[in-house]
VOGU-3710 file (C-alpha; in Angstrom, 3 decimals, decimal comma):
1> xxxxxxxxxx> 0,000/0,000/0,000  0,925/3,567/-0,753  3,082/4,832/2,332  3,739/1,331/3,803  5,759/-1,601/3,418  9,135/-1,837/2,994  11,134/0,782/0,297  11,992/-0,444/-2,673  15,642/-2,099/-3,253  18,752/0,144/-4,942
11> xxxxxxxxxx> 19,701/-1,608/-8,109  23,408/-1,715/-8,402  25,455/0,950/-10,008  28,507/0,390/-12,337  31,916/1,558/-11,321  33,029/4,986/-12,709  35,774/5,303/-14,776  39,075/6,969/-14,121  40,383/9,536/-16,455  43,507/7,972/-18,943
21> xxxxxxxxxx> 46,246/10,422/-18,889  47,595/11,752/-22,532  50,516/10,097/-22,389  48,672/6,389/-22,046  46,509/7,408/-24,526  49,537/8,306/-26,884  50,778/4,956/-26,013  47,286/3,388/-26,453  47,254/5,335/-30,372  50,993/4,362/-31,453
31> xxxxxxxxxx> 49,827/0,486/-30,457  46,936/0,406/-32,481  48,314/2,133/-35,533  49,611/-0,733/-38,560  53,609/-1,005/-38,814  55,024/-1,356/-41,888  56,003/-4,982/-42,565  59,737/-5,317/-42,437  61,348/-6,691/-45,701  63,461/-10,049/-45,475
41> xxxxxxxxxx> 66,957/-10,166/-46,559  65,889/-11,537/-49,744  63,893/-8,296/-51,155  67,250/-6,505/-50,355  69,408/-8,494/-52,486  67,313/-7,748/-54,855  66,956/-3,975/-55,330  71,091/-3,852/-54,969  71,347/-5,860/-57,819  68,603/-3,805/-59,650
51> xxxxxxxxxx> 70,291/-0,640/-59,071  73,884/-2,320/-60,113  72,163/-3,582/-63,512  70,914/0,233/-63,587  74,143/1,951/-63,252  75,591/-0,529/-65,995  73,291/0,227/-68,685  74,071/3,923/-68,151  77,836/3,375/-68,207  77,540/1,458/-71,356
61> xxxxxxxxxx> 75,358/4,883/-72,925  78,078/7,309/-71,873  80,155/5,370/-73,918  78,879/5,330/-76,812  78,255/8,712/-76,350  81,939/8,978/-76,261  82,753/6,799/-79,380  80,115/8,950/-81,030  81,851/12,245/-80,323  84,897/10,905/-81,176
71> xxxxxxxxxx> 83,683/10,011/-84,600  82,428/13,732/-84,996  85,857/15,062/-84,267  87,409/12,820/-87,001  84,428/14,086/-89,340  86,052/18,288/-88,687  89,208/17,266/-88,803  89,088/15,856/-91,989  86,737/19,054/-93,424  88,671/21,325/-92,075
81> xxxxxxxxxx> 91,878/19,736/-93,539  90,044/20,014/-96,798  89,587/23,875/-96,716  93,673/24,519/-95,960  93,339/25,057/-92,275  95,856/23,523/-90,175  95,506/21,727/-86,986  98,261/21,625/-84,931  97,513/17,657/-84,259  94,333/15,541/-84,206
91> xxxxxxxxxx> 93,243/14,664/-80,490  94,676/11,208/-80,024  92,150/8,349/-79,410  91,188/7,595/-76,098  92,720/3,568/-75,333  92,590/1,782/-72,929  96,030/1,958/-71,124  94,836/-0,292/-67,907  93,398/-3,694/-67,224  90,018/-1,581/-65,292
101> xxxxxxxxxx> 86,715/-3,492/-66,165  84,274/-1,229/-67,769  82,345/-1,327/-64,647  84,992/0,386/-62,755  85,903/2,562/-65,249  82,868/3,987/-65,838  82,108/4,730/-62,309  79,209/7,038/-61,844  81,454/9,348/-59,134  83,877/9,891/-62,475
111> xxxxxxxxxx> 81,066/10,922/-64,818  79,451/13,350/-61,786  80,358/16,880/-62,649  81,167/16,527/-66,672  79,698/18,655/-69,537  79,242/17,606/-72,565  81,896/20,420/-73,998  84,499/18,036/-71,622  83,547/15,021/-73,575  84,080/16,479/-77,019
121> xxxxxxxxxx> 87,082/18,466/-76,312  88,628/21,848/-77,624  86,398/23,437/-80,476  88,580/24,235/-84,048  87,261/27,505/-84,082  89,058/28,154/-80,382  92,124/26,724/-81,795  92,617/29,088/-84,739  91,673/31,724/-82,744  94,499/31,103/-80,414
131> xxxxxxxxxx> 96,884/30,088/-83,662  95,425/34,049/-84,755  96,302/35,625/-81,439  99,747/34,302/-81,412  100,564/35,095/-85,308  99,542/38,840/-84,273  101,892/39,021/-81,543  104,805/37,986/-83,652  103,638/40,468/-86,273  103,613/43,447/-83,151
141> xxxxxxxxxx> 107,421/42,650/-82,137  108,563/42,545/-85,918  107,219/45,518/-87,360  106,801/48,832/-84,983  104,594/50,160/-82,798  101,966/52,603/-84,635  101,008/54,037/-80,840  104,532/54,966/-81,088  103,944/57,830/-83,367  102,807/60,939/-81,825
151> xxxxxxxxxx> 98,945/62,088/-82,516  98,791/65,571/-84,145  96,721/67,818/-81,910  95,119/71,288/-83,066  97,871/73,712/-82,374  99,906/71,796/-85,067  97,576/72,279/-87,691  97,987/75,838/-90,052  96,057/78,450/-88,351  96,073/82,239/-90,122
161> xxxxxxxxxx> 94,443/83,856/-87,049  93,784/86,880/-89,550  91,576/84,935/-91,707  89,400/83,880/-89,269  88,798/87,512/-88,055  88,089/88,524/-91,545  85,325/85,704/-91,786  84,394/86,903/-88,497  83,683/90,168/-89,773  82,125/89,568/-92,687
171> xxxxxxxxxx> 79,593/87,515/-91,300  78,745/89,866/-88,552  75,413/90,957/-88,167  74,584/94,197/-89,517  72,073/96,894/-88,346  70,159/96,103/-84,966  66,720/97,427/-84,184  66,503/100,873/-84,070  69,978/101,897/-85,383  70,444/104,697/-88,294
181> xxxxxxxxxx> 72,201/102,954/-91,036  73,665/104,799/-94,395  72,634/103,045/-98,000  72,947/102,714/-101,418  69,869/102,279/-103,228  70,882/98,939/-105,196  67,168/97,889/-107,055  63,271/99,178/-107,112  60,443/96,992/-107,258  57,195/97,444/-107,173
191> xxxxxxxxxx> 56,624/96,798/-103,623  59,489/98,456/-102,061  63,235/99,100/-102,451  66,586/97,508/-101,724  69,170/99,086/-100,017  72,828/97,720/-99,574  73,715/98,749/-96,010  76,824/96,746/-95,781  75,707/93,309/-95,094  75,128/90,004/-96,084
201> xxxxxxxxxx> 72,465/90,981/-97,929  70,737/93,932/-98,974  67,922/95,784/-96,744  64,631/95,960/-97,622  62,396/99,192/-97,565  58,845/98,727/-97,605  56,663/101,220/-99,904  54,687/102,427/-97,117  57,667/103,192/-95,230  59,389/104,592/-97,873
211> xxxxxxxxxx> 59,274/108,083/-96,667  56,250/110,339/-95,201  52,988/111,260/-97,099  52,092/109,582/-100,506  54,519/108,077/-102,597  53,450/107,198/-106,091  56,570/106,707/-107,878  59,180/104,662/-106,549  61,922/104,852/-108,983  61,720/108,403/-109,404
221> xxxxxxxxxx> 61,795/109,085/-105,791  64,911/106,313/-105,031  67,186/106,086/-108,130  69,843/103,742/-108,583  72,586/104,524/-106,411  71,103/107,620/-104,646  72,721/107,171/-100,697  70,189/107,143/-97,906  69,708/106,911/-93,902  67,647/104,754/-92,818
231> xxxxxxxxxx> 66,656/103,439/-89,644  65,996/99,562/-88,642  63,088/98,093/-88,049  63,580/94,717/-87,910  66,791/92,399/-87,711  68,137/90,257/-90,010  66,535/86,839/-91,126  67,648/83,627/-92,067  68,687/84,798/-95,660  70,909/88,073/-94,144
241> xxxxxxxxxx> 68,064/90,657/-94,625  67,151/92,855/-92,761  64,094/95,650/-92,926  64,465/99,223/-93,222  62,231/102,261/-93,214  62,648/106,204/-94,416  59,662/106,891/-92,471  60,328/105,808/-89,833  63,372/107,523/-89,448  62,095/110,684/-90,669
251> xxxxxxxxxx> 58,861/110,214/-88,391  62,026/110,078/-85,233  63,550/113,480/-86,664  60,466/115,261/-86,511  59,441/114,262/-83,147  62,864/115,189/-82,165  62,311/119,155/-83,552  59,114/119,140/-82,524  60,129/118,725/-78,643  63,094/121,612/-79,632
261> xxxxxxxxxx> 60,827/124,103/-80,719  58,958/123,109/-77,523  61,634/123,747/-75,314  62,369/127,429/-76,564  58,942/128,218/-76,449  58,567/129,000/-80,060  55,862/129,759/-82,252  55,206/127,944/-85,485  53,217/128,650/-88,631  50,646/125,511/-89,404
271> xxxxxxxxxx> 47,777/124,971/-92,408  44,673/123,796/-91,188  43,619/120,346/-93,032  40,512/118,724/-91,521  38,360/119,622/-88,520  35,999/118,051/-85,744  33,966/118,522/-83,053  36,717/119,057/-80,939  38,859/120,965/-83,134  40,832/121,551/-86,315
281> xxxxxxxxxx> 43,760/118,985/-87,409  46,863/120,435/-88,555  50,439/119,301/-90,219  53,742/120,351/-88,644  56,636/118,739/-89,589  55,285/115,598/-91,066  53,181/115,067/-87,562  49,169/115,412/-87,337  48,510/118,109/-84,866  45,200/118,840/-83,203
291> xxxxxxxxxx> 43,711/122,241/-81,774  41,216/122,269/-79,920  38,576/124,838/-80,245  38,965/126,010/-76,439  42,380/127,007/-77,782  41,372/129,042/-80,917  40,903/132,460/-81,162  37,474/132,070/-83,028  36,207/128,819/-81,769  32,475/129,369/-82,899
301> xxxxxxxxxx> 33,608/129,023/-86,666  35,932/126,421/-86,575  35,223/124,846/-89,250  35,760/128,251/-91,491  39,567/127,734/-90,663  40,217/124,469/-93,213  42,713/125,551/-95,419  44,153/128,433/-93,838  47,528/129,703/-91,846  47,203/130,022/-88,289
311> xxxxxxxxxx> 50,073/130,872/-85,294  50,367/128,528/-82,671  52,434/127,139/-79,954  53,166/123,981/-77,768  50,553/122,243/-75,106  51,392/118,491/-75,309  54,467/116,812/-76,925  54,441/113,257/-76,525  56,029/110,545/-79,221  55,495/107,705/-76,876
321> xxxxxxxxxx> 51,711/108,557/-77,425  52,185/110,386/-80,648  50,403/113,173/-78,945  51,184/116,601/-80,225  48,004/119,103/-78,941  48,727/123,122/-80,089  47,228/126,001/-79,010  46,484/129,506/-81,136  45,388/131,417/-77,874  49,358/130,037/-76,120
331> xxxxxxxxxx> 50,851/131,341/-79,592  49,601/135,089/-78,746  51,549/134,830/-75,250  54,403/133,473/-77,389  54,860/136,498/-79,007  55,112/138,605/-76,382  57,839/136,031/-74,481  59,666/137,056/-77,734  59,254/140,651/-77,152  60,414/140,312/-73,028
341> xxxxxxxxxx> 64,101/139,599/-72,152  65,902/139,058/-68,637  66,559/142,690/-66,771  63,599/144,316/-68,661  61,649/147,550/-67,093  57,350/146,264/-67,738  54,693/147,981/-66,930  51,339/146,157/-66,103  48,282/146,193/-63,916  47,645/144,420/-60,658
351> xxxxxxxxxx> 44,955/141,752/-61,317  45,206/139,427/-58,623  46,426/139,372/-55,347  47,882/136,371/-53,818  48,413/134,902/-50,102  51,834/134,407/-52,205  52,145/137,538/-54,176  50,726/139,725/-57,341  49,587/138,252/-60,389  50,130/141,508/-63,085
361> xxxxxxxxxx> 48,620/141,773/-66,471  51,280/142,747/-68,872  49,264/142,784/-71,817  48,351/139,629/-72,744  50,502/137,287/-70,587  50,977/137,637/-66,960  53,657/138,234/-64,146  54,042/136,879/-61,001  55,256/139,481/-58,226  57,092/137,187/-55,068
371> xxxxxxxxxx> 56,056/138,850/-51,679  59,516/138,513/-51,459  60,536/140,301/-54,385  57,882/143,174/-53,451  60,396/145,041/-51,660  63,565/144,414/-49,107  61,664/145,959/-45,850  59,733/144,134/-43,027  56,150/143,931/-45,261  53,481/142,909/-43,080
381> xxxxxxxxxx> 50,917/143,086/-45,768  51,276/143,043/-49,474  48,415/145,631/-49,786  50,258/148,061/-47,689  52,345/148,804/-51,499  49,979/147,596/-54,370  45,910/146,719/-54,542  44,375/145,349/-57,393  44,266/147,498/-59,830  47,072/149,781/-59,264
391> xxxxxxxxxx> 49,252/150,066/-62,056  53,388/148,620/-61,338  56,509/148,897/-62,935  58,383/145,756/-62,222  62,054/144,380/-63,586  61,999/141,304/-65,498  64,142/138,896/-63,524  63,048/135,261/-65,107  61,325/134,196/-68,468  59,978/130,415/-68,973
401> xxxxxxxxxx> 58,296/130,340/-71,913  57,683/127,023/-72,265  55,951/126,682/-69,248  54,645/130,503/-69,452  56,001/132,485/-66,229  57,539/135,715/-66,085  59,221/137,041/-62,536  59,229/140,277/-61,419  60,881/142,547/-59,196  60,367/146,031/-57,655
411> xxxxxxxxxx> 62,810/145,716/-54,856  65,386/146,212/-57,052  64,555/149,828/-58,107  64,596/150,851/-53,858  66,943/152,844/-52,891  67,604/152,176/-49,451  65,548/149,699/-47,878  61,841/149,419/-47,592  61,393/152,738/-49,671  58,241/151,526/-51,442
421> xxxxxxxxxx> 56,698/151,231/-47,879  57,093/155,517/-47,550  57,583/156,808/-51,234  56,054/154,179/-53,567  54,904/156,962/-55,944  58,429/158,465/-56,483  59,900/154,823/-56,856  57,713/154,587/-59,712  58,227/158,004/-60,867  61,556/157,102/-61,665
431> xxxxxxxxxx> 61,729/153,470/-62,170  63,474/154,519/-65,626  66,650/155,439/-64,799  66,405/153,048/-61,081  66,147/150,295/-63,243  69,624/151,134/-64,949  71,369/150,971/-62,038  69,218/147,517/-60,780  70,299/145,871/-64,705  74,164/146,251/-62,843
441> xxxxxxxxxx> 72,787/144,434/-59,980  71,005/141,432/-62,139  74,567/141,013/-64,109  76,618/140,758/-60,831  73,980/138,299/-59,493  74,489/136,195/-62,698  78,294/136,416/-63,063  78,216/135,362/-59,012  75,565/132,259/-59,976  77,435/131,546/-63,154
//
């Protein structure tokens, strides 16, 4: 019955196992793997006498290998006999000199190591080669020595120094950009002239740059042999040539005058030929020149002008630009600047007055009167001696014209010191014979500068 009786019997367990170390188990492994069966005595008889059968067989094909080669050297001998060469001995035939078996004498550890090229022996071609070598050293000692004889070097060889500076010079460049050259017209063609200028071939002058304006006729303008200076233009090419130009060497003179009559302030004649809105175009010295109508005396009829002779001077010379700008109203002050000189007695009126001085209308140009030069006392204020509009007599003691200023001076004409400041009328009263005596003055001044 449930809960009673006796419990029920343990059934009987097996034993547990204990662990087998690695090393038994190694053990265990090697035990259980197959070994190789172990071959009797006989089987090893055997393979010896295989392998001896083995080496035999190739003993007996080196040998014939030699007998073959030996043949072969026979076969050259006897060709090379035929075609005159001369051997210094066939290569005796290998004998046999001993008693050896073939199976000793054919020993594998003699064979080990050998080339074919060993078996077959010296090649003919080597031995002529060497029969060459030695016939070429008994040639050297009999005849002598070609290094013996000396090499020529450069110095040894004919020089005429001369020449070769003449060849120099003849072949020298000639006429670089920009240079004036002098010509000899040498032919005319249609399209421009040729000009010997002394090199290695003639220069060429292109027909528009064969002088200024219109040229129509060539030859009549550039005969044969008529001399000429030109200027460069462009360097010499390949063939010697080089290009020249009239223009624009006469185009380089005018500029040049141009900037001269600048300098001195001159005044040149010039015939209007065209006009504009801004102006009228004019020609001086080869060069377009332009006027613009703020600088004409009559600006309102500009146009009117064409064709006729006008006055004028210098506002702008510029090649660089080719800028040359004139001016009719400068040309009326130009005139008088001709009319002034250095230590002259003018007479003008005061039209401006200056923190820095006068400014004195002398009839179409204008004077500048220093404070400084106003008189030689302590001047607190210029308006103490002159006001606009008084009239002055002043001593001319500098003249720019190109730039337009006159200086004056009515210190000079003091007597003593600051007389202007007490007794400016008399001063001026007799500024014509004060001014003889201040000329004196100017010269000493000059001398002492010069």
């Amino acid at each position: 019955m449930a809960g009673t009786g006796n419990p029920a019997p343990r059934q009987p367990q097996a034993p547990a196992q204990r662990p087998i170390p690695p090393s038994a188990a190694r053990q265990e492994a090697a035990a259980a793997k197959p070994q190789p069966p172990s071959r009797p005595p006989q089987v090893l008889q055997i393979n010896r006498r295989e392998e001896k059968e083995r080496l035999e067989r190739e003993a007996a094909e080196a040998r014939a290998a030699a007998d073959a080669a030996l043949a072969r050297v026979a076969e050259l001998e006897q060709a090379a006999a035929s075609a005159g060469a001369s051997l210094s001995g066939p290569p005796q035939r290998i004998t046999k000199t001993d008693n050896r078996s073939d199976e000793d004498r054919f020993d594998l550890g003699e064979l080990e190591g050998m080339t074919m090229a060993d078996l077959l022996g010296p090649e003919p071609s080597r031995q002529r080669r060497r029969e060459g070598a030695a016939n070429a050293g008994n040639a050297s000692q009999a005849a002598p020595s070609r290094a013996a004889t000396p090499a020529r070097i450069v110095d040894e060889f004919d020089f005429d120094e001369e020449a070769f500076l003449a060849a120099l010079d003849e072949n020298e460049p000639v006429g670089t950009t920009g240079e004036v050259v002098s010509g000899e017209v040498v032919g005319v063609e249609s399209d421009g002239v040729y000009v010997d200028i002394g090199g290695k071939a003639p220069g060429f002058m292109p027909k528009k740059e064969s002088g200024l304006g219109v040229i129509t006729n060539l030859k009549e303008r550039f005969p044969r042999g008529l001399k000429v200076d030109v200027l460069v233009t462009r360097e010499q090419n390949a063939d010697g040539m080089v290009t020249v130009s009239a223009r624009a060497l006469a185009l380089r003179q005018s500029w040049e005058k141009v900037r001269q009559l600048e300098k001195a302030g001159s005044v040149v004649q010039v015939k209007v030929n065209g006009f504009n809105r801004g102006g009228i175009t004019c020609d001086l010295e080869g060069l377009r020149g332009f006027i613009p109508r703020s600088q004409l005396q009559n600006g309102e009829n500009h146009e009117a002008l064409v064709g006729k002779t006008l006055g004028v001077a210098f506002l702008e010379v510029n090649p660089d630009t080719r800028k040359l700008v004139l001016s009719e109203k400068k040309a009326a002050s130009a005139a008088l600047f001709q009319n002034l000189a250095v230590g002259q007695l003018v007479e003008g009126q005061v039209v401006s007055v200056k923190p820095y001085g006068l400014f004195v209308d002398l009839g179409g140009v204008s004077g500048l009167l220093h404070q400084s030069a106003i008189t030689a006392g302590a001047l607190r204020d210029m308006r103490e001696v002159f006001n606009q509009g008084d009239r002055v007599k002043a001593l001319i003691t500098e003249l720019d014209p190109g730039r337009g200023r006159i200086a004056l001076n009515t210190a000079l004409l003091e007597g003593p010191p600051g007389e202007l400041l007490v007794a400016r009328d008399q001063v001026m009263a007799e500024a014509e014979d004060r001014a003889n005596r201040a000329r004196t003055v100017l010269r000493q001044q000059e001398q002492a500068a010069g």
